[in-house]
N, C-alpha and C positions, 0 to 999 in steps of 0.2 A: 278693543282687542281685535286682533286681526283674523279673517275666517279661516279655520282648519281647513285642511285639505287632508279625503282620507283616500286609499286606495284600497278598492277592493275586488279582491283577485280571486274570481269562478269560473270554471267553463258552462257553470250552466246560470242562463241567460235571464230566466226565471229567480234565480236567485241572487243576480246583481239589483234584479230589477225591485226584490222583496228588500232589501237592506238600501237600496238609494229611497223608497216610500218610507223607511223608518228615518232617515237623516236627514233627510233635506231638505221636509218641514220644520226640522232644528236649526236650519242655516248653513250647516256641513256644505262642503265643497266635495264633490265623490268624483275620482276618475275610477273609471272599469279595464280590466285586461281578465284576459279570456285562460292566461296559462302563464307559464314562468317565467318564460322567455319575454313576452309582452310586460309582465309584473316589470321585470326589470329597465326593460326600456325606458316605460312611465318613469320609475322611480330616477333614471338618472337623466331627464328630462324636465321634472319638476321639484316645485319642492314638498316634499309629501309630508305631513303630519304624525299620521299611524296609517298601520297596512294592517286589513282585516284581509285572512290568507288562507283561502281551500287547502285541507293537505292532496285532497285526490285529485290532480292535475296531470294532465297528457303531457309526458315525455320526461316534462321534472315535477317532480312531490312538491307539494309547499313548505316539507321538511328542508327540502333542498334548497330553495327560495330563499325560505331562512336564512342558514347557515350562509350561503353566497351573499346576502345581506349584511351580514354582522358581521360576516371577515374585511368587508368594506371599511375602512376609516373613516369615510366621509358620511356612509350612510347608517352604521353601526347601530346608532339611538334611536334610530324610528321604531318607534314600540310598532310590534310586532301580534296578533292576535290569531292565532290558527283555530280556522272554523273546522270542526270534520265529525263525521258520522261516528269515527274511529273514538273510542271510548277508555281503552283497556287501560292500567298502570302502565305497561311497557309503552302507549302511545303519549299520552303524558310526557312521559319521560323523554323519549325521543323529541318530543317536542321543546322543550327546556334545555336538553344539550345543545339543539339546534338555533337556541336564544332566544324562542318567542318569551315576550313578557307577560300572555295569558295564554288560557286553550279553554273554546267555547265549542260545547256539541249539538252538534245539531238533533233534534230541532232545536231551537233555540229561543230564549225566553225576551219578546222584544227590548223589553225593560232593565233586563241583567244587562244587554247587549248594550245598551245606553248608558248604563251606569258605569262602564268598564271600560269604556271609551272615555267620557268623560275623566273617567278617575285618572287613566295612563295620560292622555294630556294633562290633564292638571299635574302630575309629575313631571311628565316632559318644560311644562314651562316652566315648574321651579327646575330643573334639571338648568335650561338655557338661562334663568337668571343667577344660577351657581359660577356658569361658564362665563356671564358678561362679566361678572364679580373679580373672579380669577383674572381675564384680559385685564382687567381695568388696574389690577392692584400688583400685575404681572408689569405693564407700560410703568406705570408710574414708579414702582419703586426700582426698576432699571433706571428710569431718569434720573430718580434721585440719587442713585449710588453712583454714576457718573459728577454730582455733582461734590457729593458730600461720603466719606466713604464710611462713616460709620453712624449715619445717622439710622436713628430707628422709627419711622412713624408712632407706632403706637405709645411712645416712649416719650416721644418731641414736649419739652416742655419749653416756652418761650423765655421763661424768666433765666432757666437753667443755660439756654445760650446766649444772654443778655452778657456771660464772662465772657465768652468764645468773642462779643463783637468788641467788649471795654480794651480787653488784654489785646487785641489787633489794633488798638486805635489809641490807646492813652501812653502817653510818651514814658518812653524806659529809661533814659539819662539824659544829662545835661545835652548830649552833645547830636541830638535827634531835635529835628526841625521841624519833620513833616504830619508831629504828631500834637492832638493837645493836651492839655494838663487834667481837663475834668470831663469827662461824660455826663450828660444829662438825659434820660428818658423819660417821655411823658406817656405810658401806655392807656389808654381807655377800655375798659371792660364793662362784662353785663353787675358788674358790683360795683361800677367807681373809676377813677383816675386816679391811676400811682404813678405817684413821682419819685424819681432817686436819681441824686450824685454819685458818679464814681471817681475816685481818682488814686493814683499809685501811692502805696505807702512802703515804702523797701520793696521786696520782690511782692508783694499783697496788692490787691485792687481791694479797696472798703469802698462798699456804699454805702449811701445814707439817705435814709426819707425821710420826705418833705412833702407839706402840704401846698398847694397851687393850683388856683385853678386859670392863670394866665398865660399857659401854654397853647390851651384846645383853642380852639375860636378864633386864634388872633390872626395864624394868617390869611391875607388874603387869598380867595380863590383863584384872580387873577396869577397870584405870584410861585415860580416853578414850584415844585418839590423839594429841589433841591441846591442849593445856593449856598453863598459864603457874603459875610461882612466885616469889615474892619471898621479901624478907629473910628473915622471921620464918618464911617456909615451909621455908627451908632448911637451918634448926635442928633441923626435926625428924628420928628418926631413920631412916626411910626414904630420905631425900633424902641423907645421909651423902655415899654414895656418888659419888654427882653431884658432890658436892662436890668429893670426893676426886678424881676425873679429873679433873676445873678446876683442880684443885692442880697436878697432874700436869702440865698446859701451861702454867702460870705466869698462869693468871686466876682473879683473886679479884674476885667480881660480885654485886652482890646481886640478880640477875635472871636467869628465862632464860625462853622460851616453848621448848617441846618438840613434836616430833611423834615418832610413834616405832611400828614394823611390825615384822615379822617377818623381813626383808630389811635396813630404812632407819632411822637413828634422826636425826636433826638436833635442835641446841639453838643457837638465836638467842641471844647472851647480853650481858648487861651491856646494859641499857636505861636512856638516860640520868634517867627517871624508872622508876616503876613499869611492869614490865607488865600489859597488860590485855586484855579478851578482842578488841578492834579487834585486837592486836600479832598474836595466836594465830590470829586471823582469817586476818590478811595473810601469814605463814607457810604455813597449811594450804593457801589458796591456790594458792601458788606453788611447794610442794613435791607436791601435788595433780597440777597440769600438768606438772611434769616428770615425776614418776610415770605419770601418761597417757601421755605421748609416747613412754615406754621401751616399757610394755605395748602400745601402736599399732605402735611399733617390731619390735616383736617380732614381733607377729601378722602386720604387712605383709611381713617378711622370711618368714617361715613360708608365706607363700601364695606370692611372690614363689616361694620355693623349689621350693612344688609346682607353680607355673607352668613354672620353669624344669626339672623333674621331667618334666611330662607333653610339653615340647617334645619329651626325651633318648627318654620312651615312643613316641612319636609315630614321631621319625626310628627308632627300631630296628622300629615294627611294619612300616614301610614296606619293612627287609629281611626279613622273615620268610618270603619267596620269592624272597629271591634266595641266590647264594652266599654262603660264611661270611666276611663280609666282617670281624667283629670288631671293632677300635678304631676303624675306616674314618672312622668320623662323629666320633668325638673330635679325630681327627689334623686333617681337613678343617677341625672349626672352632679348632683351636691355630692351623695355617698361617697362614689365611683372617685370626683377628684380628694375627698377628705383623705379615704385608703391610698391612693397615688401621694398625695405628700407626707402621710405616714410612714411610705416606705421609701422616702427620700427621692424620688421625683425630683425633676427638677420641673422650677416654674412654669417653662414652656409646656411641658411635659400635663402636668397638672391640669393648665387651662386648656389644653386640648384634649383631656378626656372630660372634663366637665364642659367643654361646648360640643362634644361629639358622642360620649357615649347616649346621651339621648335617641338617638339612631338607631340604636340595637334592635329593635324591633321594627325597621320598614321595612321591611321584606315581607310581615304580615298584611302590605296592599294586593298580596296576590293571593293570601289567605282565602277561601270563601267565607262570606260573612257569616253563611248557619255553624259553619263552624268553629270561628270564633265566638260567637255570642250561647254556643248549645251548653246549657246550665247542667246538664248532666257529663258522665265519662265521654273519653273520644274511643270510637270504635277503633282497631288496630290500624284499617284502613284511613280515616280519621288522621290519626295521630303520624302516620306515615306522609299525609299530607302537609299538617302544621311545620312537622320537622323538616320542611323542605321552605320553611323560611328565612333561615340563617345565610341557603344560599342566594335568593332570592336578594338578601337585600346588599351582599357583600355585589350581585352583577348591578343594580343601582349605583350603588357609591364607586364601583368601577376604579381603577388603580392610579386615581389623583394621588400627589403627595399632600395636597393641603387633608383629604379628605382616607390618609392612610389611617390609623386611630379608628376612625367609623368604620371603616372594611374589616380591622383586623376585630373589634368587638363585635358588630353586624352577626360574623362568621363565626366568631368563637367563644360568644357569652353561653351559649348552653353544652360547650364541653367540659368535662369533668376531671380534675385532677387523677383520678384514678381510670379514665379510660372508658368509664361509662356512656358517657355525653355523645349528644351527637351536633352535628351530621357526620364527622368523618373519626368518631372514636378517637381522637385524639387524647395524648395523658401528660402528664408534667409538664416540664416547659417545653414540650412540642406546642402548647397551648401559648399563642403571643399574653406578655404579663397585662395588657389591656383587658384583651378577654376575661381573663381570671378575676382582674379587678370588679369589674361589671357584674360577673357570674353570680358573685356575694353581693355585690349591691341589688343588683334586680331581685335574685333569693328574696333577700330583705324587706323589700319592698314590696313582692305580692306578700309576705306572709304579713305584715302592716296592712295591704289594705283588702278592702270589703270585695268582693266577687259574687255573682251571680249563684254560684257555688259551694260558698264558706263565707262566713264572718272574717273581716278585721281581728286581727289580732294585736295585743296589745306588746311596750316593747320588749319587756320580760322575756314573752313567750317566745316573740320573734327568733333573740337572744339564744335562748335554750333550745330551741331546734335546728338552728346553725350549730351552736357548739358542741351541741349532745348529739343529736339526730331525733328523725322520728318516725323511722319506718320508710318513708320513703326519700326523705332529705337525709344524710350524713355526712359528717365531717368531714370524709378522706375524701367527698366532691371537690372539696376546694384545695388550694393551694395552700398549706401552712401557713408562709408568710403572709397571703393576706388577713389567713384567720389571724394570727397573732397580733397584725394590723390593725383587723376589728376590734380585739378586747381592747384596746388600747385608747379607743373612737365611740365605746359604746355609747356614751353619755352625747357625742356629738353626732351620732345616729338618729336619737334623740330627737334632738333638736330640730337637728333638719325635719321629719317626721312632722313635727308640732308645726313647724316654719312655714312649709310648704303645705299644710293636710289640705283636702280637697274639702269643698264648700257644699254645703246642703246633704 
């Protein structure tokens, strides 16, 4: 892993000098600037990791600093950390419009300071391996739509375009030359080698399997990929063989073009005249492209994976100070998509709130940990804190499309049908139907599990405090539709519940 590089921006000189003695025994890279104007220079001179930022700066505030930061496109992500003597609610806050992603007061605790660095990178680099993710699945499925215009990675099944290559290649009447009569594949997998004939029956292509194992192996490695034989070629005694599995499915041909790997072997066969290199041409072709589409297939699920890898990283670093929440973020997103295809969803739809509402609570990395973990009430001041993590985690997920779903839940799982909720009091469907869906799932799910604070409850009870209330949870929080949703899932609430419970 490569060394961070932090910048940290004081005019007093003593206090560069007290935060370069904490870091750079850790390995940190530190550049220093003395005020805003230098901050800025640095930053658009290297490449900076995180900015740890004085607000009380000669001529510009590190408020300032900020804000000229994060209107930047290019510089916008570098977490940001405002050190300052400044303490109040209103400085906080000013601090937070102005987009730092923490605010540490001085004096300051060496430890937290360590810990909070570390935590904001370790975001920022799942944050960059979001963005490799995205390029990578951004190139590629441009390529491939230039090639193929409705193919769908995630989708791509080999067997299922094994028609798309028979029906381009197996002859359609008498009076077509350049095509043959039977298709053969020899595919190799992590199960076995399948074999199948195809060939035209009326407007129908039927295959048909067949055992063999004299297709792999045989050719040589000297001989191309891909090539063509006739009659007198298939006399000799190399070709024997080939023969003899044409026997095998009841085709006697005096022709085949061939391609053939180390996975795939295909033989075009029975060419109403001779084939020729045009026939081996149009084969390699189109066995070519489907070949590609497998390997793009593969690659884009593979990233795809890591995408949906670094989402699961994401939502679990966002608990890494709170309580042992466990499965929390699995159950939430099992509930959240059950209720979405309840209410007719559509698929896409679905697996994007079950690989995203997990999310809904990262914005509690900026939580403070005492008060995530404090087993007793939140003081008002407290609780005016916590509830300032919904926005917290919607400036995280930031206004991707892949990652819209996470923004719109992030933001709007603790508003309330009725106008209660916050952060922004929102009611009905000013509330995105994401949110709403989550809003019941999470409900659900702290009143299921164990707390510092209260027992687990069992699912019964769950049940009847959502649909009854109970002083402090009531019905008219949620959206109808979802409730009428839930009765309709409770038994698959359930489940999920048992499925996923947390261990020990």
């Amino acid at each position: 892993m490569s060394v961070a590089t932090i910048l940290c921006v004081d005019d007093e000189k003593a206090n560069l000098a007290l935060v370069s003695a904490i870091l750079v025994p850790l390995g940190y890279r530190i550049i220093e600037a003395g005020d805003g104007a230098a901050a800025l220079e640095r930053v658009a001179s290297n490449k900076i990791d995180l900015i740890l930022l004085d607000v009380m700066l000669p001529s510009m505030s590190g408020f300032d600093v900020c804000r000229l930061l994060k209107a930047d496109e290019a510089r916008r992500k570098i977490p940001v950390i405002l050190i300052t003597v400044l303490d109040s609610r209103e400085d906080r806050i000013r601090g937070i419009e102005a987009g730092a992603e923490d605010f540490i007061t001085k004096p300051f605790d060496k430890f937290e300071v360590i810990a909070r660095i570390e935590m904001l990178l370790r975001v920022r680099r799942l944050d960059r391996r979001v963005e490799g993710a995205y390029a990578s699945i951004r190139e590629l499925t441009a390529f491939s739509e230039r090639i193929v215009g409705d193919f769908n990675p995630m989708s791509f099944d080999f067997g299922a375009h094994v028609d798309s290559l028979t029906s381009k290649l197996l002859i359609s009447d008498d009076s077509s030359i350049d095509s043959p009569r039977w298709i053969i594949i020899s595919l190799r997998g992590s199960e076995g080698t399948s074999n199948m004939v195809y060939q035209r029956s009326g407007n129908e292509i039927v295959g048909t399997k067949f055992e063999s194992s004299l297709l792999h192996g045989f050719f040589p490695r000297e001989l191309p990929s891909i090539g063509f034989l006739n009659v007198g070629d298939l006399e000799e005694p190399r070709w024997k063989m080939i023969a003899n599995t044409l026997d095998e499915v009841g085709i006697n041909a005096p022709n085949f073009v061939y391609f053939h790997d180390a996975d795939l072997t295909v033989l075009a066969v029975g060419y109403p005249e001779e084939a020729t290199d045009h026939n081996a041409a149009v084969v390699h072709n189109l066995v070519l492209q489907i070949m590609f589409l497998r390997s793009l297939a593969g690659q884009l699920r593979a990233t795809e994976d890591a995408f949906l890898y670094t989402i699961r990283a994401l939502a679990r670093a966002a608990e890494v100070n709170d309580e042992d929440t466990g499965n929390h973020i699995l159950r939430v997103g099992e509930y959240a998509a059950t209720l979405a295809a309840q209410l007719g969803q559509s698929q896409a739809i679905v697996e994007g709130i079950r690989a995203q509402a997990p999310m809904h609570d990262v914005g509690k990395i900026h939580t403070p940990p005492q008060i995530l973990r404090k087993p007793g009430p939140l003081t008002a001041e407290e609780m005016g804190i916590m509830r300032q993590h919904p926005m917290h985690g919607a400036k995280i997920l930031g206004d991707h499309p892949r990652l819209a779903i996470a923004h719109d839940i992030a933001l709007s799982h603790h508003e309330r049908w009725d106008g209660s909720g916050y952060p922004s009091g929102r009611k009905g469907e000013q509330i995105p139907l994401a949110g709403r869906i989550a809003s019941l799932a999470d409900q659900y799910d702290a009143l299921r599990s164990k707390r510092s604070y209260k027992p687990a409850m069992d699912h019964e009870r769950a049940c009847e405090i959502i649909l009854q209330g109970d002083g402090r949870s009531r019905p008219e929080h949620f959206d109808p539709r979802v409730v009428e949703a839930f009765k309709s899932v409770l038994g698959k609430f359930d489940e999920i519940s048992r499925q996923f419970a947390d261990q020990g």
